[in-house]
LUMMARSE-165072 format. One record per residue: x, y, z of N, C-alpha, C in turn; residue number from 0; chain. Coordinates in Angstrom, 3 decimals, decimal comma. Example, Ala and Ser with C-alpha at 12.3 -4.5 7.8 and 13.67 -1.06 7.14 Angstrom:
BEGIN
+----------+----------+----------+----------+----------+----------+----------+----------+----------+------+-------+
!   n_east !  n_north !     n_up !  ca_east ! ca_north !    ca_up !   c_east !  c_north !     c_up ! resi ! chain !
+----------+----------+----------+----------+----------+----------+----------+----------+----------+------+-------+
!   13,190 !   -5,690 !    7,800 !   12,300 !   -4,500 !    7,800 !   13,200 !   -3,300 !    7,800 !    0 !     A !
!   12,850 !   -2,250 !    7,080 !   13,670 !   -1,060 !    7,140 !   12,900 !    0,030 !    7,870 !    1 !     A !
+----------+----------+----------+----------+----------+----------+----------+----------+----------+------+-------+
***
This chain:
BEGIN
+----------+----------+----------+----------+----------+----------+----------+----------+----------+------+-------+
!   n_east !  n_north !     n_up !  ca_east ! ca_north !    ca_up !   c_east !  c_north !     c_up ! resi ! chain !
+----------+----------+----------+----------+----------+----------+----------+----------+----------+------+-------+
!  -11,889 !    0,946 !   17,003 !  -11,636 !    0,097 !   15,859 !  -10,677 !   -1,014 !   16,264 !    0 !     A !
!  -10,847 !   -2,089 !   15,845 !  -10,245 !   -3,321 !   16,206 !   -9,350 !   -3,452 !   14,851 !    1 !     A !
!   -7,709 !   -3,812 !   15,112 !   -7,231 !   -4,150 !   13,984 !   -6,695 !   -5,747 !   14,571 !    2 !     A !
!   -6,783 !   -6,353 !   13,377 !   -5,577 !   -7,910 !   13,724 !   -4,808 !   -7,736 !   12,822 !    3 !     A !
!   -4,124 !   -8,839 !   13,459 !   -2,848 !   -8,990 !   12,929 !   -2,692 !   -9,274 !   11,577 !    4 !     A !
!   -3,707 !  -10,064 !   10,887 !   -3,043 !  -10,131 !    9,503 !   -3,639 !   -8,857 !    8,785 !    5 !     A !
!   -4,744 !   -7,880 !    9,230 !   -4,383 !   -6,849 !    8,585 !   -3,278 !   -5,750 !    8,643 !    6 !     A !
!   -2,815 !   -5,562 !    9,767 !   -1,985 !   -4,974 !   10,362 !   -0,523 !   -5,415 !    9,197 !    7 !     A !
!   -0,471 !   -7,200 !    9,071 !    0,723 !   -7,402 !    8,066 !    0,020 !   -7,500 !    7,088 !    8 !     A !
!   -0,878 !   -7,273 !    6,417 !   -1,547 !   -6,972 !    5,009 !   -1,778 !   -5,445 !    4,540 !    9 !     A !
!   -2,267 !   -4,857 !    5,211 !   -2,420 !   -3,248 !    5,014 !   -1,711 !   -2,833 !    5,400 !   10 !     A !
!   -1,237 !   -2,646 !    6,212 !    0,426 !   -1,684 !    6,963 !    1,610 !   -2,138 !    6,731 !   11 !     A !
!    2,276 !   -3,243 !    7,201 !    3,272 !   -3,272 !    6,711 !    3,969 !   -3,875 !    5,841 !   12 !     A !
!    3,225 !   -4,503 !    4,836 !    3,730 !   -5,553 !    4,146 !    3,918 !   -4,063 !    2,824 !   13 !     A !
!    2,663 !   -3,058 !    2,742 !    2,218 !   -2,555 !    1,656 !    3,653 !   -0,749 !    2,082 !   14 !     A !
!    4,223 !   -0,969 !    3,220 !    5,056 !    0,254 !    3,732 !    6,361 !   -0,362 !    3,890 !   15 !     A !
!    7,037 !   -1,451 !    3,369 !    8,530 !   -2,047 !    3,604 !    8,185 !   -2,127 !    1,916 !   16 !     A !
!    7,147 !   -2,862 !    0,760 !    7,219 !   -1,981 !   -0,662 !    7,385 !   -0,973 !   -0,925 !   17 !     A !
!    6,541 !    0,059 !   -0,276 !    7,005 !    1,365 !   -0,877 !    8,358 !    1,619 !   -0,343 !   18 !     A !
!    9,547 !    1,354 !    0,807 !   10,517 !    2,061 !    0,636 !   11,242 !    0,674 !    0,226 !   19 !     A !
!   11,012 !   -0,155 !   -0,640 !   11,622 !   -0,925 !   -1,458 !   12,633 !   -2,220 !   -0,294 !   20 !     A !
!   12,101 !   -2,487 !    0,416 !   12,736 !   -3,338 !    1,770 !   11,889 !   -4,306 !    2,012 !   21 !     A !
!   11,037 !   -4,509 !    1,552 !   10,367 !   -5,748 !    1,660 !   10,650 !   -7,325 !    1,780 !   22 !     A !
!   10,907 !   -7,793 !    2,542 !   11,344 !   -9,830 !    2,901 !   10,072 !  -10,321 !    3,830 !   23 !     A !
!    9,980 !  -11,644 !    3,816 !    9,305 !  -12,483 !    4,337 !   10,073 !  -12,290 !    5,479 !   24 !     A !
!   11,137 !  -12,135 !    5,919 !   11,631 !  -12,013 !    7,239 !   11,243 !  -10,599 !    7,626 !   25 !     A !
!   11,622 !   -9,963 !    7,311 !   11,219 !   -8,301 !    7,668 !    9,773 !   -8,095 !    8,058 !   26 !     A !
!    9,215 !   -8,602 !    7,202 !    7,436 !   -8,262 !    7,367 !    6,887 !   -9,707 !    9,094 !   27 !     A !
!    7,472 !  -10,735 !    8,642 !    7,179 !  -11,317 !   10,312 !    7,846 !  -10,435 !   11,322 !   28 !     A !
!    9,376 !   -9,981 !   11,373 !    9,595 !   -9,502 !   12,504 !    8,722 !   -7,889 !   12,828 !   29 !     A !
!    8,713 !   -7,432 !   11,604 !    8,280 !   -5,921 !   12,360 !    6,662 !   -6,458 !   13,137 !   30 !     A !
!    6,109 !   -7,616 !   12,297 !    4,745 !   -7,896 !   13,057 !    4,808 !   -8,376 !   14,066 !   31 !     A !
!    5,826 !   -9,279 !   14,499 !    5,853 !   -9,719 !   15,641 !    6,550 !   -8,065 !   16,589 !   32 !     A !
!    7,597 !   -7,447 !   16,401 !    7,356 !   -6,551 !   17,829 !    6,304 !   -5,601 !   17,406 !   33 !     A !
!    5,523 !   -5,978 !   17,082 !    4,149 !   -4,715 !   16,759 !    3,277 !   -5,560 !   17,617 !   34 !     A !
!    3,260 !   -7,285 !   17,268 !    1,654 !   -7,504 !   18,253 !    2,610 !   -8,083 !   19,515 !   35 !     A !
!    3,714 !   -8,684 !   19,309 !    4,069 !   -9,479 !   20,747 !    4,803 !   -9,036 !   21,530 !   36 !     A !
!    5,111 !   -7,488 !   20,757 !    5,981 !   -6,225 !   22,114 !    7,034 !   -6,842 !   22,747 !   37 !     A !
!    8,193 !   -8,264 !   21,588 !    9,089 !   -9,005 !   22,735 !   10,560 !   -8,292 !   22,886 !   38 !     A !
!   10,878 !   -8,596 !   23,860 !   11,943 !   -7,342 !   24,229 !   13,395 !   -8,043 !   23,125 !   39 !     A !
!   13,410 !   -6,713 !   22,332 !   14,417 !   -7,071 !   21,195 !   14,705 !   -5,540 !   20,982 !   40 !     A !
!   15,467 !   -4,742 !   21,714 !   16,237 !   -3,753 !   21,971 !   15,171 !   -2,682 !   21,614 !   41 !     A !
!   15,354 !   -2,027 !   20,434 !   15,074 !   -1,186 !   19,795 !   13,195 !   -1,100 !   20,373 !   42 !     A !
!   12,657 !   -2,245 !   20,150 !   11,271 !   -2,745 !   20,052 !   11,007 !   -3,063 !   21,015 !   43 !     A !
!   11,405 !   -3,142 !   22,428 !   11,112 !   -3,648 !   23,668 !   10,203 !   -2,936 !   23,985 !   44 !     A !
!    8,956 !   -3,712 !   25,107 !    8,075 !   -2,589 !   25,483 !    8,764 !   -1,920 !   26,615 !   45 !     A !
!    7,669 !   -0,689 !   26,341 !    8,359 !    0,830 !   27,259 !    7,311 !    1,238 !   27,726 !   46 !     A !
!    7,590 !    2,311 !   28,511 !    6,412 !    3,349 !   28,884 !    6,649 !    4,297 !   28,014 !   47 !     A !
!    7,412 !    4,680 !   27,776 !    8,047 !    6,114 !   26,999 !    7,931 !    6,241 !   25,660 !   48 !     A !
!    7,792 !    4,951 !   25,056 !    7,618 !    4,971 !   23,211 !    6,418 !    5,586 !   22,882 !   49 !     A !
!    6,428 !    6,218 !   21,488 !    5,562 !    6,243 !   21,163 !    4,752 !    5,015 !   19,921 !   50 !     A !
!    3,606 !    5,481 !   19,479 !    3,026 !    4,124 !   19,102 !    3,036 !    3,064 !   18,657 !   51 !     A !
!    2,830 !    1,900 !   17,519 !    2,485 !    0,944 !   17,299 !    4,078 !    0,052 !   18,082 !   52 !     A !
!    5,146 !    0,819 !   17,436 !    6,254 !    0,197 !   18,187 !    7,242 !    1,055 !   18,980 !   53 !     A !
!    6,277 !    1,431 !   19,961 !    7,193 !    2,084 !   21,083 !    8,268 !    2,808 !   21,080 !   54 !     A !
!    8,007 !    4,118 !   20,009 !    9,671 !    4,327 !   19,399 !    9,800 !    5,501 !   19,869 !   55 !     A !
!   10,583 !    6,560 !   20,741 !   11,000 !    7,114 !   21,665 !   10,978 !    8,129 !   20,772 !   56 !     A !
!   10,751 !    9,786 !   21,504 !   11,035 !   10,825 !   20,490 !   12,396 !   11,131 !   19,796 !   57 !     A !
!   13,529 !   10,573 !   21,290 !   14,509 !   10,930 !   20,826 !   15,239 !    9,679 !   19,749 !   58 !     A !
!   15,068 !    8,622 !   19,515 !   15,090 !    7,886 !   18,509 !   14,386 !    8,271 !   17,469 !   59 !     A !
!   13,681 !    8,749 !   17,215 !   12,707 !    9,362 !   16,198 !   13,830 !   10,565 !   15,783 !   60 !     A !
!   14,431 !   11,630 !   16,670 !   14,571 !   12,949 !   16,403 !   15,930 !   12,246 !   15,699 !   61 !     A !
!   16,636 !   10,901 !   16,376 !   18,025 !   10,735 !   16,306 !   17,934 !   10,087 !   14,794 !   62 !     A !
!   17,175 !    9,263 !   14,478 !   17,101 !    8,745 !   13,117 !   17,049 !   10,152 !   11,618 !   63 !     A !
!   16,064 !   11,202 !   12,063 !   15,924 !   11,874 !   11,162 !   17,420 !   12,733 !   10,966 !   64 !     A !
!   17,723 !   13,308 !   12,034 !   19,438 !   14,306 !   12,218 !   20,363 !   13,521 !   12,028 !   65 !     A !
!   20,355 !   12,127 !   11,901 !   21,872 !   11,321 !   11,990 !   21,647 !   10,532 !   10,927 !   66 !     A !
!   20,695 !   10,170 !   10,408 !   20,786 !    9,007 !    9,120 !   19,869 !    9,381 !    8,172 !   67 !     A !
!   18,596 !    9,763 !    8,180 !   17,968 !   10,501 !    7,196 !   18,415 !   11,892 !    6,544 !   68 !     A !
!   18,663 !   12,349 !    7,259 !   19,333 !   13,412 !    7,024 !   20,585 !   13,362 !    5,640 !   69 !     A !
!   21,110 !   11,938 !    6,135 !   22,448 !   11,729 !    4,777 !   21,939 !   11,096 !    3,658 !   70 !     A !
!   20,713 !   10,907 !    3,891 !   20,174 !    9,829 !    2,841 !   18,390 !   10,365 !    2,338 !   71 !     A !
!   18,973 !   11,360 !    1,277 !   17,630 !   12,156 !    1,123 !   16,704 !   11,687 !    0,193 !   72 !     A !
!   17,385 !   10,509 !   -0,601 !   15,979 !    9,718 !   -1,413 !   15,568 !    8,388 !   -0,088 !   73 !     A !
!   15,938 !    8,022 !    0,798 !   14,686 !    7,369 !    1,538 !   13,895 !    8,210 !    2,241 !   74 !     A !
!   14,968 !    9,805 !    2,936 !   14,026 !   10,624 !    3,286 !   13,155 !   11,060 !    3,191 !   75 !     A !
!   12,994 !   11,394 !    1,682 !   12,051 !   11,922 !    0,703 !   11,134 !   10,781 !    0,967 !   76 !     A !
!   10,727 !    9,215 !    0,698 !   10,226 !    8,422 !    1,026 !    9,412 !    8,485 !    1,467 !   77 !     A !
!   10,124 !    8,362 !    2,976 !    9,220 !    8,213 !    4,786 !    8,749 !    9,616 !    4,607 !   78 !     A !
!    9,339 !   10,894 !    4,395 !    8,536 !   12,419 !    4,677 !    6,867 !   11,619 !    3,330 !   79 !     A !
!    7,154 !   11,297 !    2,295 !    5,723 !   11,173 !    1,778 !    4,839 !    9,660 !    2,476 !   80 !     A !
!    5,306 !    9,665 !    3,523 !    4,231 !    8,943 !    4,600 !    3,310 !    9,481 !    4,973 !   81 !     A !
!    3,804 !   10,777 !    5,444 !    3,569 !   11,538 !    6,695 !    2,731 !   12,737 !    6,061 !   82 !     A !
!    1,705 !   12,858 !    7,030 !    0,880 !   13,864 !    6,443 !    1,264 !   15,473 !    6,497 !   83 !     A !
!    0,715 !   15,824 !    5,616 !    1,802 !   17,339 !    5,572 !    1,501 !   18,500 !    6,103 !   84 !     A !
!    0,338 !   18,385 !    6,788 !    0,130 !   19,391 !    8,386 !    0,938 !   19,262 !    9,449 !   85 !     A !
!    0,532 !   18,090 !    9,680 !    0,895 !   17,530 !   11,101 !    2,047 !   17,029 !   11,137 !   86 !     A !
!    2,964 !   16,693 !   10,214 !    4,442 !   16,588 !   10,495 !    5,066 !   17,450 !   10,554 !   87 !     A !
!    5,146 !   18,722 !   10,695 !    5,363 !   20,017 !   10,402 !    5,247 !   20,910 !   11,841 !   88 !     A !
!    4,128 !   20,443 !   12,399 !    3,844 !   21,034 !   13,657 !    3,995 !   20,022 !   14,926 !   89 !     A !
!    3,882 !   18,871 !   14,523 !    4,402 !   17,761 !   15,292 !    4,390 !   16,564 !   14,826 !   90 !     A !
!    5,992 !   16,375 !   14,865 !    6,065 !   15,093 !   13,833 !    6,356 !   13,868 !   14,556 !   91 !     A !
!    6,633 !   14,156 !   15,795 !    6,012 !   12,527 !   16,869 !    4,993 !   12,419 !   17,025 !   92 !     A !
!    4,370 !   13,262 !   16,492 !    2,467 !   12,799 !   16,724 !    2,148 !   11,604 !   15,374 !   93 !     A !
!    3,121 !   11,938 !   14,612 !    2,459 !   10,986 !   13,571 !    2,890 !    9,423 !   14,004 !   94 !     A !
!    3,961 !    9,130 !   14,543 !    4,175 !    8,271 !   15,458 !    3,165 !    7,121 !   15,875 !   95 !     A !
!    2,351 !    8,131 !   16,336 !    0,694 !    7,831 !   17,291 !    0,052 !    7,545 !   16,084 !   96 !     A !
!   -0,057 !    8,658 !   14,856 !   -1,512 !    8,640 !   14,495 !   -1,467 !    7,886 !   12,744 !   97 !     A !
!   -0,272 !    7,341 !   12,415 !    0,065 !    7,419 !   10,976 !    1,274 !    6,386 !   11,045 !   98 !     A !
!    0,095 !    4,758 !   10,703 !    0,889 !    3,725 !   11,194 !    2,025 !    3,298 !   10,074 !   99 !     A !
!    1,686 !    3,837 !    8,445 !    2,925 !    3,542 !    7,749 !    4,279 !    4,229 !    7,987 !  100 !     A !
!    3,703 !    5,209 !    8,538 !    5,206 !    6,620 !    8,882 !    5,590 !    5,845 !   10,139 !  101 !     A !
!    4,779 !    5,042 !   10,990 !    5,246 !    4,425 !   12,390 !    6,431 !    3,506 !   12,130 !  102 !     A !
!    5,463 !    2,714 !   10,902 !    6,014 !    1,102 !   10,672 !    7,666 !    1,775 !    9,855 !  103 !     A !
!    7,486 !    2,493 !    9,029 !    8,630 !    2,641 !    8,483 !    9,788 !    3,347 !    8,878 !  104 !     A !
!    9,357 !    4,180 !    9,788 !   10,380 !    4,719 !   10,919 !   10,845 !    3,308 !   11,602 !  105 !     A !
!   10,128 !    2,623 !   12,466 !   10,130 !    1,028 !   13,032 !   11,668 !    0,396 !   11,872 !  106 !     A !
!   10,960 !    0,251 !   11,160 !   12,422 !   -0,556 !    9,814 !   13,444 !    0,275 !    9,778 !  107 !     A !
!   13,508 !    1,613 !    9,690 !   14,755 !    2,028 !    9,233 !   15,848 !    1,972 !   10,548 !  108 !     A !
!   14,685 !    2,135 !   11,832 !   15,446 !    1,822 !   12,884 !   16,227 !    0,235 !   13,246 !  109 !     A !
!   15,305 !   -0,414 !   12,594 !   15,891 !   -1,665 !   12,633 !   16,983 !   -2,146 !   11,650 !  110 !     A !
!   16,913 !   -1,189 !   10,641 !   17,947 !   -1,692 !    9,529 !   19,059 !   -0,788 !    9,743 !  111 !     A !
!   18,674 !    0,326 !   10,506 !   20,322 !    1,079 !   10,769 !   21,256 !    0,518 !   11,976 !  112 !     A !
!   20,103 !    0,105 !   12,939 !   21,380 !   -1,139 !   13,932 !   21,776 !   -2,373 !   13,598 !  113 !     A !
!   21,705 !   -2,578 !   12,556 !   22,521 !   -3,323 !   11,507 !   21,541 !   -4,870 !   11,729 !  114 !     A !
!   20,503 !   -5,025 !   12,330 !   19,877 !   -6,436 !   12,757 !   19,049 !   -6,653 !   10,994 !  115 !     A !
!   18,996 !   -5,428 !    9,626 !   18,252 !   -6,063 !    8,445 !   19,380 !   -7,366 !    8,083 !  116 !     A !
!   20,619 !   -7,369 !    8,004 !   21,528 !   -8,319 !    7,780 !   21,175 !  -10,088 !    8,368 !  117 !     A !
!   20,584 !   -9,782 !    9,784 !   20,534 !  -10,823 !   10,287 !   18,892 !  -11,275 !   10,078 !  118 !     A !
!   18,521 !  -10,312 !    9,367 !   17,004 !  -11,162 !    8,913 !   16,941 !  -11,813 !    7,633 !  119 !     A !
!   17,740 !  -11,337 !    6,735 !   18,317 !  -11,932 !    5,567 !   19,343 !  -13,036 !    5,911 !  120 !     A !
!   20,174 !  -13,317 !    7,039 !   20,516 !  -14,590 !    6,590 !   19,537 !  -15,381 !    7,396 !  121 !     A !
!   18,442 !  -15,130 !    8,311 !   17,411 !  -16,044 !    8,969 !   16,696 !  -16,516 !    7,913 !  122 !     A !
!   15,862 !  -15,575 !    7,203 !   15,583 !  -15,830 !    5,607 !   15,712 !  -16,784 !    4,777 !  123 !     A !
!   17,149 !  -16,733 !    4,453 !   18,159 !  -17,576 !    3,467 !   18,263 !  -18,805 !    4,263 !  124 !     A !
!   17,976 !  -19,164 !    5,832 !   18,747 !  -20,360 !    6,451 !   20,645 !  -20,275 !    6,737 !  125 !     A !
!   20,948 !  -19,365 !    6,618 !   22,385 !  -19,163 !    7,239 !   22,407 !  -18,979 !    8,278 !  126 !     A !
!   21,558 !  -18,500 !    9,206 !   21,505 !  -18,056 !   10,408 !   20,539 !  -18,941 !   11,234 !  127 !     A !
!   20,649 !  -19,706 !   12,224 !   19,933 !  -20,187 !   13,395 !   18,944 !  -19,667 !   14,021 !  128 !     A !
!   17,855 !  -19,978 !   13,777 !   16,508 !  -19,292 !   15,001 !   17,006 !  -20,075 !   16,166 !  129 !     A !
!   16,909 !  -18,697 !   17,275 !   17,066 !  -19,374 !   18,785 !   15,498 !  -19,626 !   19,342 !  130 !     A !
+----------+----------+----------+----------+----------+----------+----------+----------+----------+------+-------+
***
């Protein structure tokens, strides 16, 4: 199956930064851009080791759920109703791979807990300089 890009930001993530209520015109270009242009911007850099749409490591995966989801059980609650309820259960980096809103929105929370959602809101607004 072939996806592009504007479905990818039409069906995936435009319709998965609404449901956990995070949705910007800045947010929805950047997660698309390190989803199709893989440019090295820390978190999102390409790897060998990530797992899918944005290369996101198990142990970033394991570290997001034990260190910040964990304190915060209504987005938890959220992202867990991404995720399908077999297979997160028996392996929940597989959904990673196979379950691109649970990908994309794992993707954001990682990006909004190293504090870079701030700097997409003032790119947004024009306070902040594109380099």
């Amino acid at each position: 199956m072939y996806v592009t890009a504007e479905h990818l930001r039409d069906q995936v993530i435009r319709p998965t930064l609404k449901y956990l209520g995070k949705w910007t015109p800045a947010s929805e270009s950047f997660l698309l851009n390190a989803a199709v242009d893989a440019p090295d911007l820390g978190l999102f850099s390409a790897r060998n080791d990530g797992l899918g749409l944005f290369h996101i490591t198990t142990s970033q995966h394991r570290d997001l759920w034990d260190r910040y989801l964990a304190f915060n059980p209504d987005m938890a609650s959220r992202v867990r109703g991404l995720a399908s309820q077999r297979a997160f259960l028996s392996d929940p980096d597989g959904e990673l791979q196979t379950n691109l809103s649970y990908c994309t929105a794992i993707a954001w929370l990682l990006y909004q807990r190293a504090g870079l959602a701030t700097e997409t809101s003032a790119i947004e607004t024009g306070e902040m300089a594109l380099a």
